[in-house]
N, C-alpha and C positions, 0 to 999 in steps of 0.2 A: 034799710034792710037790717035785719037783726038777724046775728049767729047765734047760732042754738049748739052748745055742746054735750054729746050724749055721756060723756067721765071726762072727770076731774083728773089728775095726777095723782099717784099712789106714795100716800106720803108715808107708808115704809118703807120701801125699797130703799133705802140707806139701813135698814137695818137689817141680821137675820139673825136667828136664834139656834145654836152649835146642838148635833145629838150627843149629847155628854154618857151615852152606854154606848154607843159605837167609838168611840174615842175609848173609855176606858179597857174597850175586848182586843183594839191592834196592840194596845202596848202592851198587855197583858201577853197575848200573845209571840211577841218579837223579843221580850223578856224571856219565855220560855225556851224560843228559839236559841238566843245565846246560851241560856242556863246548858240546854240538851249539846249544841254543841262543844261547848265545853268539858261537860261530863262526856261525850264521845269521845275527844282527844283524847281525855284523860286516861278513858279507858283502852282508848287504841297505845296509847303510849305503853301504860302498864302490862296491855296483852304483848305486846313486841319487845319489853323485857323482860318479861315470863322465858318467851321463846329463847333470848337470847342466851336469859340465865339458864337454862336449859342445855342448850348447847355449849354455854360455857363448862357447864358443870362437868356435860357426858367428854369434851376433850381435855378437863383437869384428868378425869379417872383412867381414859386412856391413855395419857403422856405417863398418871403415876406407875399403872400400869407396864407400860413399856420400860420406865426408870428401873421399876422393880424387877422387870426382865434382865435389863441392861447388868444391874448391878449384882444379879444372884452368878452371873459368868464374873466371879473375882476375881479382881489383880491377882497376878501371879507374883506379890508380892516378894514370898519365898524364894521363887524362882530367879525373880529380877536380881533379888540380894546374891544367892548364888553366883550368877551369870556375875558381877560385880566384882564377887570375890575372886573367882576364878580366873577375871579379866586380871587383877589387882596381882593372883599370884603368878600370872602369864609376864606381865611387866616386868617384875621382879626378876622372874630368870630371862627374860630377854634384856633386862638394865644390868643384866652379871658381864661385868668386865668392859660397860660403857660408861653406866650412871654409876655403879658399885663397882669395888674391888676393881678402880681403874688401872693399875699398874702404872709405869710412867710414860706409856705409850698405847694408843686406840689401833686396832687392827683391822685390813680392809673386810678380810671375811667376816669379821665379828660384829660389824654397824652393818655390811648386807644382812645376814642374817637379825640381826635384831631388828631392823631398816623393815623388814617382810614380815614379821612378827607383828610389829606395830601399826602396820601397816592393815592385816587383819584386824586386830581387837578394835583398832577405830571404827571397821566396817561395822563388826559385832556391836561395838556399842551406839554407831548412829542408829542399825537397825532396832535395838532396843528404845533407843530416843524417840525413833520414830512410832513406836508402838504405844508408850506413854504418852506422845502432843496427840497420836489419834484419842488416844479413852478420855485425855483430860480436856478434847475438845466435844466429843461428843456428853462428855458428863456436863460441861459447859452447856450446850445446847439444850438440855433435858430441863436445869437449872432456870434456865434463860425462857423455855417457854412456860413451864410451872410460873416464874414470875407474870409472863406477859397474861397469861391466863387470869391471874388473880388480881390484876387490875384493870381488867376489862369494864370501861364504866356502866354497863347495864346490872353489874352485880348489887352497886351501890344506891340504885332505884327501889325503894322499899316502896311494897302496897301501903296502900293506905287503911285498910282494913286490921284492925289488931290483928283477930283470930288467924289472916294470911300473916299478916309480918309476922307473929310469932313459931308460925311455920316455917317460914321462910328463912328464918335467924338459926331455928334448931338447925336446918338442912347447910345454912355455913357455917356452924359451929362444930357440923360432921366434916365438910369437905374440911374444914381448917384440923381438926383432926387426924383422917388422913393422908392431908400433904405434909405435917410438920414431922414425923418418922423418915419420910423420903428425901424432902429438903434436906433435913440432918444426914442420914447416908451419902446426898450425893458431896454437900459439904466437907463431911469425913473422906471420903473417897478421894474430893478433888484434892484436899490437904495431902495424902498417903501420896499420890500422883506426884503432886509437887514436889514432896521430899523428894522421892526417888529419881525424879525428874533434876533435881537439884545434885544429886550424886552421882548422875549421867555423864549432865553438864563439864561436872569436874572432872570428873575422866575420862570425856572426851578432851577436855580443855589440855588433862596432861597428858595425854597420849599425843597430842597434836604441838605440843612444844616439846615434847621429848622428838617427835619423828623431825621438827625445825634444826632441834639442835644436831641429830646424827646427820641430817643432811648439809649441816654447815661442816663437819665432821669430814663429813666423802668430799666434800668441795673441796677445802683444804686438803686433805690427801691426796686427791684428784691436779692440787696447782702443784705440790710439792712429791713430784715421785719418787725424786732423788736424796730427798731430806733425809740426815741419818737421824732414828728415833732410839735406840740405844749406841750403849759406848761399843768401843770393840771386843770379841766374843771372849777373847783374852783376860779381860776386863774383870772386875768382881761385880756381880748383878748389885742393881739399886732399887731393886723391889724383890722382893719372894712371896710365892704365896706356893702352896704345897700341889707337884705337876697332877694329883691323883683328882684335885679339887678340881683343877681345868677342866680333865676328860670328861667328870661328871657331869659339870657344866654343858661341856658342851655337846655332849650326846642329847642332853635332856634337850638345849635347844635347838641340834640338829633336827630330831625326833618332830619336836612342835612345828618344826616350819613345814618339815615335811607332811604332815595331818592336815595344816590348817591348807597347803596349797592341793592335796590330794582330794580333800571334799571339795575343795572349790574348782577341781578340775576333774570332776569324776566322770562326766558327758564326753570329757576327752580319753581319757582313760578308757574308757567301754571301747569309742569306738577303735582306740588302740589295739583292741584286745578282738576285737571284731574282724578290723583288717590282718590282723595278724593270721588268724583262721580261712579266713576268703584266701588267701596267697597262699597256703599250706595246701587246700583241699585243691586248686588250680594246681600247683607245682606236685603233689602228690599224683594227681590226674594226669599231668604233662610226665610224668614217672611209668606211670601202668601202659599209658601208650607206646613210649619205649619199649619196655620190657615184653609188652604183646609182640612188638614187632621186630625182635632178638637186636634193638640199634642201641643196648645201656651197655657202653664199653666197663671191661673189669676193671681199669684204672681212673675210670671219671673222666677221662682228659679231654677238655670242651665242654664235661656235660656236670662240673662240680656243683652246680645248684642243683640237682635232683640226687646228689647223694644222700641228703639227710632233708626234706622238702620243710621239714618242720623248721627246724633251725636252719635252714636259707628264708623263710619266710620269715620268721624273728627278727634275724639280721636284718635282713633288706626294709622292714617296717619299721625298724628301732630307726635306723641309720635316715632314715630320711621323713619319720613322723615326730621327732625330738623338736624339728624348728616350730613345730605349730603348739607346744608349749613356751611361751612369753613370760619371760623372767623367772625360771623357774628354778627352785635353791638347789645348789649345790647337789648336796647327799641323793637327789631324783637323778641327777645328771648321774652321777656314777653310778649309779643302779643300771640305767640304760647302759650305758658304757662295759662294765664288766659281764652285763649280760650278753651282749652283742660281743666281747670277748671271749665269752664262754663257749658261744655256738661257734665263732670261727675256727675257734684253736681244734673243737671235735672235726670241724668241716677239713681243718689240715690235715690229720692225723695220718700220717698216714701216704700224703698225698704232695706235701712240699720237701724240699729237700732237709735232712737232719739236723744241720746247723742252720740253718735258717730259722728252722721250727724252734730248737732252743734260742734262739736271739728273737724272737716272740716269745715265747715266756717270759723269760729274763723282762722284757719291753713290760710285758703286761705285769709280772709281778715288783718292777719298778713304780707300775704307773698306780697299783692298789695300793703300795705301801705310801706313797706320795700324795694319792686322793685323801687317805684314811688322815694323811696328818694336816692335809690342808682344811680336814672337819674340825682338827683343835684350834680351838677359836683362840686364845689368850696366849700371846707370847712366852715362853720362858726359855733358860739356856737349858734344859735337858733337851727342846723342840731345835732350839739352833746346833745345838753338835747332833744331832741327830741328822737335820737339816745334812749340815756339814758333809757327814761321812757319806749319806746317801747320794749325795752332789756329785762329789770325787768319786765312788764308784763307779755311778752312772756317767762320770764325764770319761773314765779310763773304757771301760766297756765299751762306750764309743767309739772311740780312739780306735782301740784293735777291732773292731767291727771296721770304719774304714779302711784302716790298712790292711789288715790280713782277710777281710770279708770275701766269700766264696762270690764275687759277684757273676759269674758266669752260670751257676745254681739258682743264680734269682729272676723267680716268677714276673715281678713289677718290679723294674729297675729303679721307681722313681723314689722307693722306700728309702734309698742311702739319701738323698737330700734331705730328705724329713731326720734323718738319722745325724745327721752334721750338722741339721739347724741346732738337734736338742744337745749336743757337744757343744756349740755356742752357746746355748743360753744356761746349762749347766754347768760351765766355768763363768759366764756373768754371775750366775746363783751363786757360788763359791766367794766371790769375792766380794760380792753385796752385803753377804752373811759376815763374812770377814769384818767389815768395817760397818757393821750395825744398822747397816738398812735392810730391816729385815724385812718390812712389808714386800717391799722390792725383790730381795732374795726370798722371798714363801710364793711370790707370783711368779718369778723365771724357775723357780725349782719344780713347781707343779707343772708350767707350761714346759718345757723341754720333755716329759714323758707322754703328758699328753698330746703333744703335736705329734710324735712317732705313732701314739695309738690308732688317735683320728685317723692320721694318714692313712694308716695301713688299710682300716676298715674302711673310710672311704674310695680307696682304692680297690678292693674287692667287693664291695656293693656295685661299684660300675663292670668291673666285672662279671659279678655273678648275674647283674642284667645285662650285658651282652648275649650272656652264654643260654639265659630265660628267651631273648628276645630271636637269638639262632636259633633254637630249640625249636621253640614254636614255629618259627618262618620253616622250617624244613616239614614239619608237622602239617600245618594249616595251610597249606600251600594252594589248595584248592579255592571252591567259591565259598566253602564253608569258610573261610575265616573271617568271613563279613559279621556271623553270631557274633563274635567276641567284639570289643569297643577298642582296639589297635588293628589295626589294616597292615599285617606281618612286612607285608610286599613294598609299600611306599615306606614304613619304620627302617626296613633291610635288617641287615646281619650285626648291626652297632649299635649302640648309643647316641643321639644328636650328639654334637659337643654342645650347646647350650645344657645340657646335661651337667658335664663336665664343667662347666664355668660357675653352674648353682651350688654344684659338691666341694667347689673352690670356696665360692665365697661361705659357705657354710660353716667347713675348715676354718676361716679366717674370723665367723664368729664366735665359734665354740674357742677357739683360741684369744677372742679378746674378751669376752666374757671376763678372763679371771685378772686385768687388767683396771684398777679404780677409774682411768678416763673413759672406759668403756661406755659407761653409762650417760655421761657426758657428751659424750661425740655421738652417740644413737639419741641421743633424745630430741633433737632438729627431725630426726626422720621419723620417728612413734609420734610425735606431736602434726606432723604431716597427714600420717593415718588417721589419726586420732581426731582431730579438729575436728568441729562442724562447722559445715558448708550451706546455706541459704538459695536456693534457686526456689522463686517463686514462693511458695507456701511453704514449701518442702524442706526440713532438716533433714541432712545426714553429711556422713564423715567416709570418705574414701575406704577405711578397714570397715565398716559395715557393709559397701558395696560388695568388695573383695571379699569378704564372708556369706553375704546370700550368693555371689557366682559358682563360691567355694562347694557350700553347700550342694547347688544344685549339680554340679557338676560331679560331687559325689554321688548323688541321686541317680544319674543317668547313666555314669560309669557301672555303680550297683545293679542296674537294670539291665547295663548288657551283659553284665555278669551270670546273671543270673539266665539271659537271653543262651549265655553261651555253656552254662552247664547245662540247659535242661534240653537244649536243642543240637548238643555236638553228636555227632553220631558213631565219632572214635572214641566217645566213652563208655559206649554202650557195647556190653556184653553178653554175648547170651540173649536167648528168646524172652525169658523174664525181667533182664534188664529192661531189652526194647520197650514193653507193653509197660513195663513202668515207667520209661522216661518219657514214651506216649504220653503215658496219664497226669505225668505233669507239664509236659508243654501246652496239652489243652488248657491248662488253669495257667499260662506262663503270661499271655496277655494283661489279666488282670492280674496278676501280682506287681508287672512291671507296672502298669497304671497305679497302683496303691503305691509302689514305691514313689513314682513321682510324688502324687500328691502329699506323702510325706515331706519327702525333701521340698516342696514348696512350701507346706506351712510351716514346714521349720526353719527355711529361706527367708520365710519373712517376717517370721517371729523373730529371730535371730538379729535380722537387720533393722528393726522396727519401726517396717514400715508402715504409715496410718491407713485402714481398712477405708475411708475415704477413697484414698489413692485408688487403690485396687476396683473399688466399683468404677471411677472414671474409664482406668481400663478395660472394665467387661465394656462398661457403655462402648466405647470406642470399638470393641473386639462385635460386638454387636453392629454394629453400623459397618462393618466390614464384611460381616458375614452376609448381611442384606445385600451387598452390594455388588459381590465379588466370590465369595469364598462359600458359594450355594453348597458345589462339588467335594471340595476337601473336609467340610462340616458331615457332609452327606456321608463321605466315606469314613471319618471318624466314629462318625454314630454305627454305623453299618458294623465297625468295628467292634464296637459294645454289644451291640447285641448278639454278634457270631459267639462273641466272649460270655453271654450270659446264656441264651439258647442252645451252644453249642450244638447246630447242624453240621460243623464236619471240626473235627480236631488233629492237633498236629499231626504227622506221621499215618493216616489215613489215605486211601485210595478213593482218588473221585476222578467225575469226566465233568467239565465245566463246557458247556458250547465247544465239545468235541475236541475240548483242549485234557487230552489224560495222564495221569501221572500222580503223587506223592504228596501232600501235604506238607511242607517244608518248616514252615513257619507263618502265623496272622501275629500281624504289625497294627498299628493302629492305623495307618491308612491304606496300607496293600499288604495282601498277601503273597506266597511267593506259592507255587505247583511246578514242582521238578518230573516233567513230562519222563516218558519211554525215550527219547532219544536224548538224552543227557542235558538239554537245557530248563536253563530257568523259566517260570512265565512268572512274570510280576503281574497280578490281578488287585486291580481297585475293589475295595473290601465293596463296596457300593454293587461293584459289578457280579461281585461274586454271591452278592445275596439276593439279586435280584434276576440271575440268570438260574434254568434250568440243571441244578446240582445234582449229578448221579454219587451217593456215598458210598462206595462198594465195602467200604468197612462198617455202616452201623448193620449191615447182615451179616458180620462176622466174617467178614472179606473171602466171604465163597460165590462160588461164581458155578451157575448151570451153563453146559455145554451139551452140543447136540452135534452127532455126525449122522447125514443122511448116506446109506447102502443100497445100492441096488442088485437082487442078484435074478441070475437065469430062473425061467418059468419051469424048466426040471430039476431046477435045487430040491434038499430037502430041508421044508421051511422048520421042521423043530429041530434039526439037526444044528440047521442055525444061531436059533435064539440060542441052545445050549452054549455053542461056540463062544456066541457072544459075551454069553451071561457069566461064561468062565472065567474068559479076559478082563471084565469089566472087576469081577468078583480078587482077582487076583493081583489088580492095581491099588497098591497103597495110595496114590496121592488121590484116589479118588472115594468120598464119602462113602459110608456105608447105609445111613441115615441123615435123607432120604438113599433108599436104594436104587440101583440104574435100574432103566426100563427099556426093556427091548420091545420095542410098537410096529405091527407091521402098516405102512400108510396106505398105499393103493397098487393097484393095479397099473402099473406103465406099459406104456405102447412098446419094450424091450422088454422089461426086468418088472420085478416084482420088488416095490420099494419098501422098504424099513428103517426105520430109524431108532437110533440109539440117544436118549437121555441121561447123563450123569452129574453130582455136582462135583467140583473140583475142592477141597479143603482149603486151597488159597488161590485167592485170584491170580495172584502171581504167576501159579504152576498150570493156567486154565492150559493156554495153547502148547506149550512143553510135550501134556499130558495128551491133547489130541493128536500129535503130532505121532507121538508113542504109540499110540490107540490105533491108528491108522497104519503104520507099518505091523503090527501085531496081529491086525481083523486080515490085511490081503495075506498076510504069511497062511495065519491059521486058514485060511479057506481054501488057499494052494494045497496045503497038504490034505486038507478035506474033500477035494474036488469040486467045491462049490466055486462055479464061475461068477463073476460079477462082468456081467456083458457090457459093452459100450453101444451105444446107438445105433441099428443098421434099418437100412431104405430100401429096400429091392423097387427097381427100375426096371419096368418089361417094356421092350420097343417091338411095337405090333407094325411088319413091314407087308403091304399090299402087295395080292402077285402082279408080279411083270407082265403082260399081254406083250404079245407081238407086234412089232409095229408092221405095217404091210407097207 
């Protein structure tokens, strides 16, 4: 059999021949593809430094801008220098007779007072320091970003394009243009800083080694009190400098310490001067009510704070607002002092016995000549025989005050101990002087007259508040004395003695004040105050506490103050007084509400406390009020708004739910309505604005009254009205406009009815007036012959006839 095959084997197939135009169009292609994407980057790259340079540019212009704002408010170059000099010539007379013109001995008053001087300019000068690291850090800043600006690397991306780049080159060769002017100012600028900042430096640096050295100065002085610093007074001096140079000295820098602590206490000052007025116009008012009520005896006797109200309230404010000034120099203390001398001796006048009153002068003109020399700051023997003589008199004066003193004459017996201390310690002065310890003798010479002053005057401040505090308890004895912020009744007729034990120790600091360890031994306790304390997050120091409680407590004090002048009603005199002191109890709510809120933000301004803190506690005052305190919010609010809307105000006539009576006083959460029978009603502000309020005073507290008449059916009915209309016409307390109305009503089954409408001019006088009205209409109709019948019933009894019985 034979195979027959229809193909062979295809003897190409090992081979094939490549399209050589489709090969050369992919690469062609995939070539382009890279080219294009590379030219895309390029151009995305170049577009997003465009941008950038852009925005670089617009915040070079803005920062130069601002630099150029910055720097057109120039240093106050001038000024700094000034301030510098003036610092420089303040040094100088506070180093008179410490660093300079030392003598052979340092003086305690003359390192305090320079000690407090220097003590200022350092302030003066950090705050300048501080004013210079601010500019020369923000000129720093302005510098610092102009740099970062200018090397921000998109700048230095140049097109590729000539005709761009050399656009692009002109537009940095502008920016570089106007940043190279500002650069250099702020350069110049920071240099001018620097210097000055460098002249700062140094005198703060010597202000602060001069204040190291006075205080190694008081140390020493402070370890050696009994050291003698010259020879004895006998002796021939081993320094002189001319006494006329002293005084100058030291007036000048009595004068400075005095400036520099007066501006820096001048928020104390005000409100010195504030309290002093509030206790004048209170004691001037506790005066008028006396006098109103013929109880001002002609010799005072019990009631010597209302003789002169101004100068008791001086006193009493000097005498015990002195401690809330904190290390304050010398020459302020005796300003206080002599002034509070002045008003007493007027308040004596008159009033204590004669020798007494001269052994007060004599005290007080002891204790001015004594203050005046404990202002000359720089030892010399014209000050120690002065010292001397002054010593010995005041030590003899003593003496026969002791022994021959009127004591049975004397008001406050306790004046002779104070008087026998300053006999001790002005023979200690006598003999210290003697033997050349003068610091020593200038400290007991001063302190022996003024331990008698102190005394005396702290002795009749607690007096004269006794005498305020009986006053008033006889005065306020009612429920009004709640107005005021002392409760007469639980105070009583005295003074606590813890009273008595503050005006001790008080005494005992104004007496160790003039003492070098003074300062030394109190400064365990100021650093006590003083410290900060770490609870939690929270800084603070005990005297910042003590200062917002202070605060606030004067805020609320002020409020019932204010509670009790505008709401007492034994101040009020006269019909014009009343409707004015109305008018301002109505606005009395919110005054006291704005006083708080003052005294808290200055509460916590003062103690500085962080505004953090404070929202914690809304939160928490929040979550309380949700949960608990619906009622008391409720009535607070209630209160705001009787305070802004003013629906009834103080001293107003209303009916509350049938409760009638007086507007007393709105509180922030009740108010009080002093009903017709002599009590109080305390109404929740809530209740009271939310219950049915009749105000008889917004209609001018007039009041319609209506009496119904009935009279016989044979009266004569215009005979009547005339009657009426007489009477009606003839009663002052009753309006004219509207006029009464005489109406006849109806026909009664007796009498023929009428009634009478009139309004009363005051609510007050409504039923008085009806009462009047009614004995006046039966007079007048008795003699008229007009009856007024009473009710009659005829009763007929119809009796059937009898029949016969059979």
């Amino acid at each position: 059999m034979t195979n027959l095959y229809a193909q062979k084997k295809d003897t190409l197939s090992g081979s094939s021949i490549k399209d050589s135009l489709k090969l050369n169009f992919v690469a062609r292609m995939q070539a382009f593809a890279k080219q294009a994407s590379k030219k895309s980057t390029a151009e995305f790259e170049a577009d997003k430094a465009a941008i950038s340079q852009i925005k670089t540019f617009d915040e070079i212009r803005r920062t130069m801008q601002k630099a150029k704002i910055y720097l057109k408010g120039n240093l106050d170059t001038p000024g700094t220098k000034l301030e510098l000099k003036e610092i420089e010539d303040d040094f100088v007379v506070a180093g008179d007779g410490v660093f300079t013109n030392k003598g052979s001995a340092q003086t305690f008053r003359n390192l305090t007072a320079t000690s407090k001087i220097l003590s200022e300019l350092v302030n003066i000068a950090h705050a300048r320091k501080l004013k210079l690291d601010t500019r020369q850090q923000e000129l720093n800043n302005f510098r610092y970003q102009l740099d970062s600006l200018l090397s921000v690397p998109a700048l230095f991306k140049f097109p590729t394009d000539s005709t761009t780049l050399m656009k692009y080159l002109q537009k940095i060769r502008v920016v570089a243009y106007e940043t190279s002017p500002v650069d250099s100012s702020l350069k110049l600028a920071g240099n001018n800083i620097q210097s000055l900042l460098n002249q700062v430096n140094m005198t703060v640096f010597k202000l602060q080694s001069s204040l190291e050295e006075i205080e190694s100065y008081q140390k020493d002085m402070a370890g050696n009190t009994y050291k003698r610093e010259f020879d004895n007074i006998w002796a021939p001096p081993a320094y002189y400098r001319p006494f006329g140079e002293i005084l100058e000295f030291s007036a000048t820098k009595g004068l400075l310490t005095l400036s520099f602590y007066a501006k820096n206490n001048s928020g104390k000052l005000i409100i010195l001067v504030l309290l002093i007025l509030t206790s004048f116009v209170y004691l001037r008012s506790l005066r008028n009510i006396y006098i109103e009520a013929d109880l001002l005896k002609s010799d005072f006797e019990g009631q010597l704070v209302l003789r002169y109200p101004l100068l008791s309230a001086t006193l009493l404010v000097l005498s015990l607002f002195q401690f809330f000034f904190l290390s304050p120099p010398f020459i302020l203390n005796v300003i206080f002092w002599l002034v509070s001398c002045a008003c007493l001796t007027i308040i004596f006048n008159k009033y204590v016995n004669r020798y007494w009153m001269r052994v007060w002068l004599i005290m007080v003109l002891f204790f001015a000549v004594t203050a005046v020399a404990n202002l000359v700051l720089q030892a010399s023997r014209i000050e120690r025989w002065f010292m001397l003589i002054v010593s010995m008199i005041g030590f003899m004066v003593g003496l026969m005050t002791l022994i021959k003193g009127r004591r049975e004459k004397l008001r406050e017996k306790w004046i002779i101990w104070s008087i026998a201390f300053m006999v001790v310690l002005e023979f200690a002065a006598i003999i210290a002087n003697l033997f050349g310890r003068y610091n020593l003798a200038k400290t007991l010479f001063i302190s022996g007259f003024l331990n008698v002053v102190i005394a005396i005057l702290f002795l009749w401040t607690v007096r004269l508040i006794n005498e305020g505090l009986f006053l008033a308890f006889n005065v306020y004895s009612g429920q009004d004395r709640k107005l005021f912020y002392l409760n007469f009744e639980r105070v009583g007729k005295k003074a606590p003695p813890l009273f008595y034990v503050l005006l001790v120790v008080g005494w005992a600091v104004l007496f160790g004040r003039n003492f070098p360890a003074f300062e030394y031994l109190s400064e365990p306790l100021q650093n006590f105050f003083s410290q900060e304390r770490t609870l939690g997050g929270y800084t603070f120091s005990i005297y910042n506490l003590v200062l917002f409680l202070a605060i606030m407590l004067i805020s609320v004090i002020v409020s019932k103050v204010v509670s009790f002048f505008a709401s007492d009603g034994h101040l009020a005199s006269g019909k014009e007084n009343k409707q004015e002191r109305q008018g301002i109890g109505s606005w009395l709510l919110l005054v006291r509400i704005s006083i708080l809120c003052i005294g808290l933000f200055l509460a916590i301004a003062a103690a500085g406390i962080p505004v953090d803190r404070i929202t914690i506690v809304l939160g928490a005052l929040g979550v309380g009020i949700g949960f608990g305190l619906q009622t008391l919010v409720n009535n607070l609010v209630s209160g705001l708004i009787i305070a802004f809307e003013k629906p009834v105000n103080v001293g107003d006539i209303v009916d509350v739910d049938g409760q009638g009576g007086k507007m007393k006083s709105i509180g922030f959460r009740s108010s009080v309505i002093s009903n017709w029978d002599g009590a109080d009603v305390v109404m929740p502000n809530g209740d009271l604005l939310n219950a049915h309020l009749i105000n008889w005073s917004l209609g001018g507290n007039r009041k319609r009254v209506s009496i119904l008449i009935g009279i016989s059916y044979d009266s004569d009915l215009e005979k009547s009205r005339q009657l009426l209309t007489g009477i009606l016409g003839n009663e002052p307390r009753i309006s004219k406009n509207p006029a009464p109305v005489v109406q006849f009503e109806q026909l009664g089954s007796s009498s023929i009815e009428l009634k009478v409408y009139f309004w009363t001019k005051h609510i007050g006088e409504a039923n008085v007036t009806k009462s009047d009205l009614i004995v006046a209409i039966v007079d007048a109709f008795k003699e008229n012959g007009i009856a007024i019948p009473f009710p009659q019933q005829d009763v007929y009894l119809h009796h059937p006839d009898k029949k016969e019985s059979h």
